[in-house]
C-alpha positions in Angstrom: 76.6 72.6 75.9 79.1 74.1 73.0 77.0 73.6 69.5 79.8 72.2 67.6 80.2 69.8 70.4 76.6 68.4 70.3 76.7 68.4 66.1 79.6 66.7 66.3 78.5 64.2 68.8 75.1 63.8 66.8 77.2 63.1 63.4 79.8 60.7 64.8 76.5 58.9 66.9 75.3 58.6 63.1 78.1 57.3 61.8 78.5 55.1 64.5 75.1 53.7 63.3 75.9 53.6 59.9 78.3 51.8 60.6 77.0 48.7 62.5 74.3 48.8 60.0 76.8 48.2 57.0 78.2 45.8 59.4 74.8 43.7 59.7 74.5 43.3 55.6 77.9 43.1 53.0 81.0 44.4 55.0 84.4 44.1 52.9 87.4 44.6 55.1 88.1 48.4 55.0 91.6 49.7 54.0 93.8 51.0 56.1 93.4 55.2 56.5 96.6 56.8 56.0 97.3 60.3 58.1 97.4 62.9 55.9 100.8 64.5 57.5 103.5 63.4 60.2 103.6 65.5 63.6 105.9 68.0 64.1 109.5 66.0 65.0 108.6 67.2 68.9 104.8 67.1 69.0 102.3 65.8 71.2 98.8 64.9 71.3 97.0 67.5 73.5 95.6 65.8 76.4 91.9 66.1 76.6 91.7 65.7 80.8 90.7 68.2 82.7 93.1 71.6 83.0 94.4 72.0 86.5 94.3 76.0 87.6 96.0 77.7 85.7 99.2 79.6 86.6 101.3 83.0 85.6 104.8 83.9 84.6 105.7 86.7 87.4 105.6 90.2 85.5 108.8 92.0 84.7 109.1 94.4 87.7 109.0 90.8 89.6 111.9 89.2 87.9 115.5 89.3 89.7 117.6 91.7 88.3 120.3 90.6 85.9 123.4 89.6 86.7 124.7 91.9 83.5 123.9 95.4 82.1 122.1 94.5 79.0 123.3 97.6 77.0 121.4 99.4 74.2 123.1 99.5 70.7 120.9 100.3 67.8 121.1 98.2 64.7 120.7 99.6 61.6 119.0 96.3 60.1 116.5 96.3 62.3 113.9 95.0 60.8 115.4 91.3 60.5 115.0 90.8 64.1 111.3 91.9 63.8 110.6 89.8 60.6 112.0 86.3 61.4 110.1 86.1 64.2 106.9 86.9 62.4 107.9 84.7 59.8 108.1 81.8 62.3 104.8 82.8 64.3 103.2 82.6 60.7 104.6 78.9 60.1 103.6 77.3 63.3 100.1 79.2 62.6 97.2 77.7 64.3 99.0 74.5 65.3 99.0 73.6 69.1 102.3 73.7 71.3 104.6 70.8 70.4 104.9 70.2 74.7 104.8 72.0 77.4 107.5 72.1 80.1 107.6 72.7 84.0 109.5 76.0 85.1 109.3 78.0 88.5 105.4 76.7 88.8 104.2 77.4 85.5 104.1 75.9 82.3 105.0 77.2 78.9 104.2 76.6 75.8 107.2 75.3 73.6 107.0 75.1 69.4 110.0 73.6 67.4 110.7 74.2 64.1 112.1 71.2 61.5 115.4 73.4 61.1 116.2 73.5 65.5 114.5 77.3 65.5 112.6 77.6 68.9 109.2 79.6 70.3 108.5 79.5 73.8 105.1 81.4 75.1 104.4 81.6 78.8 101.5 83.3 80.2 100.4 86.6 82.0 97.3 87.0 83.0 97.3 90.6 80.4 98.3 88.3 78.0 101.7 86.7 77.0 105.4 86.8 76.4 107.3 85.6 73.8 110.5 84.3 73.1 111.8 83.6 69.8 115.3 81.5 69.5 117.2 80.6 66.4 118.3 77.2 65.5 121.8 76.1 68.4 121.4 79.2 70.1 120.1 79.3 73.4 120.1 83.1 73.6 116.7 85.0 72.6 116.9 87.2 68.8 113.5 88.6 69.9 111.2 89.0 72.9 108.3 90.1 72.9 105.5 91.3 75.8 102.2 92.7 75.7 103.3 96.4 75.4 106.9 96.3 73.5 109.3 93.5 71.8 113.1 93.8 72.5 115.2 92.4 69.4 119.0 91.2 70.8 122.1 90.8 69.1 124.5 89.3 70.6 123.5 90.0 74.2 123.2 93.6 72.8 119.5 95.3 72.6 119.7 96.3 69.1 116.2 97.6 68.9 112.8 98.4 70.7 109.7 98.3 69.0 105.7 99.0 70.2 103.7 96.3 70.3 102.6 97.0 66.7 106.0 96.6 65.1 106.7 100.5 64.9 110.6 101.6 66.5 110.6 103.4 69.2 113.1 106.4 69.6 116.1 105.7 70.7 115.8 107.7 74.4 112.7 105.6 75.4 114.7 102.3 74.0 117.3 102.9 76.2 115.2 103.4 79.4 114.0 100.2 78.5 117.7 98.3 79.0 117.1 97.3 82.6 113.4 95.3 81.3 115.2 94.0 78.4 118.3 92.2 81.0 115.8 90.4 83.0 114.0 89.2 80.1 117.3 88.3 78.2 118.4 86.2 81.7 115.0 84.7 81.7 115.0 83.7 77.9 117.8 81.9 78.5 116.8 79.6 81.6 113.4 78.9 79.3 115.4 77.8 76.6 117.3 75.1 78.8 114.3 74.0 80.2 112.7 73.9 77.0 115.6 71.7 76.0 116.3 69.5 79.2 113.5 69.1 81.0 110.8 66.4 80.8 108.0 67.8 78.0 104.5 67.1 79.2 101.6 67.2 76.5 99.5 70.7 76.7 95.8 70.7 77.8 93.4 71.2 75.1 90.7 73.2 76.7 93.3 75.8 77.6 94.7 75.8 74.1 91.5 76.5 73.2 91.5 80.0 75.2 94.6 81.1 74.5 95.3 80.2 70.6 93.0 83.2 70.4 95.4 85.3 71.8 98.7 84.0 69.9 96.2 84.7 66.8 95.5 88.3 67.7 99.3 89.0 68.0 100.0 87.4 64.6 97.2 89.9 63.6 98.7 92.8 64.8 101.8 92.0 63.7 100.6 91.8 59.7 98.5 94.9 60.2 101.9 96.8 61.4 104.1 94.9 58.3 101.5 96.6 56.5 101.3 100.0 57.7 105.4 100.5 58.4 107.3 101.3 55.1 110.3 100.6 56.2 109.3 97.2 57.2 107.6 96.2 54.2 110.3 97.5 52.1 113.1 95.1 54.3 111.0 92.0 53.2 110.5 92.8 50.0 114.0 92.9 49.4 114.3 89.7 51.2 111.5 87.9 50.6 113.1 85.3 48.9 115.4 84.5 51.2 112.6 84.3 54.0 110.5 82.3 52.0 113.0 79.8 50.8 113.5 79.0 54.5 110.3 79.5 56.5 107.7 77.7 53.6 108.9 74.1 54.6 107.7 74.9 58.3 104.8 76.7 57.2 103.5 73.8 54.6 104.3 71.3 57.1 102.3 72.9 59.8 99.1 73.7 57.5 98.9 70.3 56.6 99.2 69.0 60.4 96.6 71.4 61.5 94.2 70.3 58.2 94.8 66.3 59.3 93.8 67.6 63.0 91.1 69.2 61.8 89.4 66.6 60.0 90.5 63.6 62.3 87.2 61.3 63.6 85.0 62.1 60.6 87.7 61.1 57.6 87.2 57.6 58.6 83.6 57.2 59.2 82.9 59.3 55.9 85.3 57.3 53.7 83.9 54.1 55.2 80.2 55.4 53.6 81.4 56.8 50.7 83.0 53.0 49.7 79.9 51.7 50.5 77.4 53.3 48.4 80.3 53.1 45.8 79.9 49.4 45.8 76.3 49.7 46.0 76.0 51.4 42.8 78.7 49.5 41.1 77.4 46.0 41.8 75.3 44.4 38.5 71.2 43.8 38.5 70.2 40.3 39.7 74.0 39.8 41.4 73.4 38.6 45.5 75.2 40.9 47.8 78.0 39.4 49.3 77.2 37.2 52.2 78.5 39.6 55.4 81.6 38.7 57.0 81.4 35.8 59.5 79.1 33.6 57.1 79.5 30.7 55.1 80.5 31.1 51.9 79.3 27.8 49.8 77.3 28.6 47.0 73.7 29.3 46.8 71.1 26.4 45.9 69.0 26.9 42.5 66.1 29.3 43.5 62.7 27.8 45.2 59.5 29.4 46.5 60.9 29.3 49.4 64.3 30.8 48.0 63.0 33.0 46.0 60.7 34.4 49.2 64.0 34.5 51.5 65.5 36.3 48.3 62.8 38.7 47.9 63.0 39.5 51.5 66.6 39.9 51.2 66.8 42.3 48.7 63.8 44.2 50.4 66.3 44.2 53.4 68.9 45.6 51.3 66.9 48.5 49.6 65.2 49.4 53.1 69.3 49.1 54.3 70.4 51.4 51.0 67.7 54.0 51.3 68.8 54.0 55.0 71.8 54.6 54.3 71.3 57.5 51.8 68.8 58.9 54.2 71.9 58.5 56.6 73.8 59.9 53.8 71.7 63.2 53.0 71.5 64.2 57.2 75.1 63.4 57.1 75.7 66.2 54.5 72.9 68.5 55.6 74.7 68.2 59.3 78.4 68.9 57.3 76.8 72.0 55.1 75.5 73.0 59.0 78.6 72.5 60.6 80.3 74.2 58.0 78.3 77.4 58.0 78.5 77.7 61.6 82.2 77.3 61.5 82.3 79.7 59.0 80.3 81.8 60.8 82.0 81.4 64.1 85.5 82.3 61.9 83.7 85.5 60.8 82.7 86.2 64.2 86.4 85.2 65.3 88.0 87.3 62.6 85.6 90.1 63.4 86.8 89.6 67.5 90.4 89.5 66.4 90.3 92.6 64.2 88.7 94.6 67.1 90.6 93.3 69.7 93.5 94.1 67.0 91.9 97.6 66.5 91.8 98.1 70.4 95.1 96.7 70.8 96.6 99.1 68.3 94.6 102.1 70.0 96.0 101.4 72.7 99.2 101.4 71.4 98.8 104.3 69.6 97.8 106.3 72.7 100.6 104.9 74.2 103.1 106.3 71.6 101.5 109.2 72.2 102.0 109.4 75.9 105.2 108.9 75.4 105.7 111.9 73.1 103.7 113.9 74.9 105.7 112.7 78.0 108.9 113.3 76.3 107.8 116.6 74.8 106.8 117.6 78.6 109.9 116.6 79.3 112.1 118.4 76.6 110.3 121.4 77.7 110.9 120.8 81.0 114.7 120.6 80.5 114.5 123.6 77.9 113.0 125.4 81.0 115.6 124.5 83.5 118.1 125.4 80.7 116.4 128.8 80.6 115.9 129.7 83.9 119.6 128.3 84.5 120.9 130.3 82.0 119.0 133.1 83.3 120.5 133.2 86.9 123.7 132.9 85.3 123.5 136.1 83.3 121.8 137.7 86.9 124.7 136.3 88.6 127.2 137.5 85.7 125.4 140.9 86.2 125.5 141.0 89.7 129.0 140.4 89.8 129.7 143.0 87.3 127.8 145.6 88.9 129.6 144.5 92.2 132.7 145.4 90.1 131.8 148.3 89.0 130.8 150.0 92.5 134.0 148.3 94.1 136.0 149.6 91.2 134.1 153.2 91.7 134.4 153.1 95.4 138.4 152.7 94.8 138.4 155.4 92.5 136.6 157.3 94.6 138.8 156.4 97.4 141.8 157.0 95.3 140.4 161.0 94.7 139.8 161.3 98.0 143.7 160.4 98.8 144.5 162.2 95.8 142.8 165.4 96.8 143.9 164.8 100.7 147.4 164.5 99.3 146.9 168.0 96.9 145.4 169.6 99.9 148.7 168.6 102.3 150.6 169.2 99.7 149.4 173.2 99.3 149.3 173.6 103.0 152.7 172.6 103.0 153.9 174.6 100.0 151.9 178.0 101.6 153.5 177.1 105.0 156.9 177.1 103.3 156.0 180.1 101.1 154.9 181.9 104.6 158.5 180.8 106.4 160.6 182.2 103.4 158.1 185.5 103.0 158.6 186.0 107.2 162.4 185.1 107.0 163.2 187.3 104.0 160.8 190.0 106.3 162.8 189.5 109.0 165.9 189.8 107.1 164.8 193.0 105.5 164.0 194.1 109.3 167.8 193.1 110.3 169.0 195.1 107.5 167.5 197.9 108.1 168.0 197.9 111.3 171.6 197.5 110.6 171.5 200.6 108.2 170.4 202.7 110.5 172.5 201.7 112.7 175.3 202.4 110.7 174.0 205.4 110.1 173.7 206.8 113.2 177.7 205.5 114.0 178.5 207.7 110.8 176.7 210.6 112.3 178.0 210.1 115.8 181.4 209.7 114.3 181.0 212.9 112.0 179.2 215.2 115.4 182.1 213.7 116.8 185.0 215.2 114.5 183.1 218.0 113.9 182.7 219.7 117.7 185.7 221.8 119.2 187.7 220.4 122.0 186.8 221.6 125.2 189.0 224.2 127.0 191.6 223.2 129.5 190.8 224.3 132.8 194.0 223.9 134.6 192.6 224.8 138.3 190.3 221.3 137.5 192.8 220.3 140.3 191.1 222.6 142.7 187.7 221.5 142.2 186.3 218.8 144.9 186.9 215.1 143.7 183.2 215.0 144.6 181.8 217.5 142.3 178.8 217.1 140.7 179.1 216.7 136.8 177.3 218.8 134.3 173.8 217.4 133.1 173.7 217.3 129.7 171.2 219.4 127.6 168.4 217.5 126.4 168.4 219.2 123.1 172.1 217.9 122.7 171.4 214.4 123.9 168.7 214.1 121.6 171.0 215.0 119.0 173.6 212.8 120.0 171.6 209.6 120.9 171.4 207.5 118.2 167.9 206.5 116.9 166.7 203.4 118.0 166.3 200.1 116.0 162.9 198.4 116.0 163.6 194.7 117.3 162.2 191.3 115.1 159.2 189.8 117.1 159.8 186.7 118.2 158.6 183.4 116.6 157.6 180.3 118.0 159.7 177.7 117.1 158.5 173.9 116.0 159.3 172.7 119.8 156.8 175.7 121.1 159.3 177.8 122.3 160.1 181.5 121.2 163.2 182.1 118.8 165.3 184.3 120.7 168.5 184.6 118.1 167.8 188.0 117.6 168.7 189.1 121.2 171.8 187.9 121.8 
């Protein structure tokens, strides 16, 4: 059995006590005992029955994807986003859910502020999701889960911080855009159940659980509005502004949770306190006020027997008052006891909140760093694609050049070749044609010649001819035989006479294969 529930049940059992035995002697009619503070304008009494099982928002990989592209924008006043709603966590501070509300088989949690400003909390079992609304709007400024919050402007994600409160870059806040839509659709149904549907009162034994929870994230949040300059600096520059409108809510709320706190012993401890008040107050000698219920004529003069009945009276009353203070004094022991233990279970709270803070921002931490080492992995990833891309694009650049080159030399080289092909035909021809002429003007020199001597020997036959002496006249030629045989000529002379002979041209062939016979005709 819980400690604070048995000391409480042994203090209200005494002051049940106390109380009948205050009713038994003088009993005054006790005033009325005012609450300290109204409820919340939407607040009910947490039911003390039996939780049923409890149930889990799905996660957001499970929700349906959003009907629109939730786009990601960056704001440069970002830190508004992220300070109102820790302004409005800090004013509801430890005060239970106004209602509760059913939605898609769960049950969130739903605060209202005076001013119409909204917070509704549903549950995961790794911890919880929030959703901050301000006053007439029934779109989401902020949202926050157990590893990131998503601030909204406008249907636009203007900013993405870690769980902490620190901004993340702006590459990782954008992968986060299709996370942020299903939330945003999602924020928006809550809200109009939050509104419309039929509020139910919260159970108290799982407030009990989870306020621990809403109280760690408040935690962390103040540790990161500590430790992020550019946070703190935003609220100190508006700090008056946030003040003037959150410290209504936040005084109203403290002063709620201090009249929860206290309810069940206020009256019972009032009730004593008048009592012994009156005790002290009322003159020597003076007969206690006959108790409610009995007849109020006025006492006989004394007797024996009076004055016995008297005496045993008063006894009464002093055995009744030093009950009573005896009452009194465990009373206040059992208060100092409760107290210590309740201050003791808040340093042991405070101690659990801080660590699980400390774990939580750890965690966070390593998280961050992940993602820089992840992003560094990847940057150097990319660099090395760029590289190695870059790389076989100056290969293939030199390949093709070098291709270029031995085409272009293989051209040139071809281009020699058919130069030097053409120089070569070119000579043959000009020797062939320097051959033709050197023949021809042999062969005229040949015709020439043989002309000359030709001529020559004409002249000389001519000349022989002119110079010999006619032959004699033989005038009995008549008598010689018409058959006679003619003189043969001497050799000598007919060498003499024959003209030399002229050496012929040797034939050529022609270009058709045939011999050139112009010579010998």
């Amino acid at each position: 059995m819980d400690r604070r529930h048995a000391i409480g049940g042994q203090w209200l059992g005494g002051s049940v006590m106390l109380c009948l035995a205050l009713g038994a002697c003088n009993k005054s009619p006790q005033p009325a005992q005012q609450p300290v503070t109204g409820a919340p304008v939407a607040a009910l009494q947490l039911a003390t029955a039996p939780p049923p099982p409890q149930t889990y928002a799905p996660p957001a990989a499970a929700l349906p994807p959003p009907a629109r592209r939730v786009a990601y924008r960056p704001h440069r006043e970002h830190w508004r986003y992220l300070t109102d709603a820790y302004d409005m966590s800090d004013a509801f501070a430890d005060t239970p859910p106004d209602y509760t509300v059913p939605y898609e088989g769960e049950y969130p949690y739903v605060w209202r502020a005076d001013d119409g400003a909204y917070r509704v909390v549903e549950w995961l079992p790794e911890g919880a999701r929030y959703y901050y609304y301000e006053p007439g709007a029934d779109e989401p400024f902020l949202i926050q889960d157990p590893d990131y919050g998503y601030a909204y402007d406008n249907g636009v994600l203007a900013a993405v911080y870690t769980r902490a409160g620190a901004p993340l870059p702006d590459r990782i806040a954008a992968e986060r855009e299709d996370y942020a839509a299903r939330y945003y659709a999602r924020a928006r149904d809550l809200y109009r159940a939050a509104v419309n549907e039929r509020r139910r009162a919260a159970y108290a034994a799982d407030w009990q659980e989870r306020a621990r929870r809403i109280e760690a994230q408040r935690a962390l949040w103040q540790r990161g509005h500590e430790e992020q300059p550019g946070w703190r600096d935003w609220y100190q520059a508006h700090q008056p502004q946030q003040e003037a409108r959150w410290a209504p809510e936040r005084q109203h709320r403290m002063a709620y949770a201090a009249a929860l706190g206290g309810a069940g012993a206020a009256g019972a401890a009032y009730a004593l306190h008048h009592r012994d008040q009156r005790a002290v107050q009322q003159p020597a000698g003076a007969r206690p006020a006959p108790p409610v219920g009995m007849d109020h004529r006025p006492w006989p003069f004394p007797n024996a027997r009076d004055q016995r009945a008297e005496q045993a009276q008063r006894q009464a009353a002093q055995q009744a008052a030093q009950a009573r203070e005896h009452q009194l004094q465990q009373t206040q022991q059992m208060r100092r006891l409760e107290a210590q233990r309740q201050a003791q279970a808040q340093r042991v709270e405070a101690q659990a909140r801080a660590q699980q803070a400390r774990q939580a921002e750890q965690r966070q931490l390593q998280q961050a760093q992940q993602a820089q080492r992840a992003e560094a992995q990847r940057q150097a990833q990319a660099q090395r694609a760029q590289t190695q891309a870059r790389e076989q694009q100056v290969r293939q650049a030199q390949r093709r050049e070098l291709q270029q080159a031995q085409q272009a030399q293989r051209a040139e080289t071809q281009a020699r070749a058919r130069q030097a092909e053409q120089a070569q035909r070119a000579a043959a021809q000009r020797e062939a044609q320097t051959q033709r002429r050197q023949l021809q003007q042999a062969q005229q020199a040949q015709r020439a010649e043989a002309q000359r001597q030709a001529q020559a020997q004409r002249a000389q036959a001519h000349a022989e001819a002119h110079a010999a002496p006619p032959p004699p006249r033989v005038e009995t030629a008549h008598l010689q035989p018409p058959h006679a045989e003619a003189p043969r000529p001497n050799p000598a002379q007919h060498a003499q006479a024959a003209p030399p002979s002229v050496p012929q041209p040797a034939s050529h062939p022609r270009g058709d294969g045939q011999k050139d016979d112009r010579h010998h005709h």
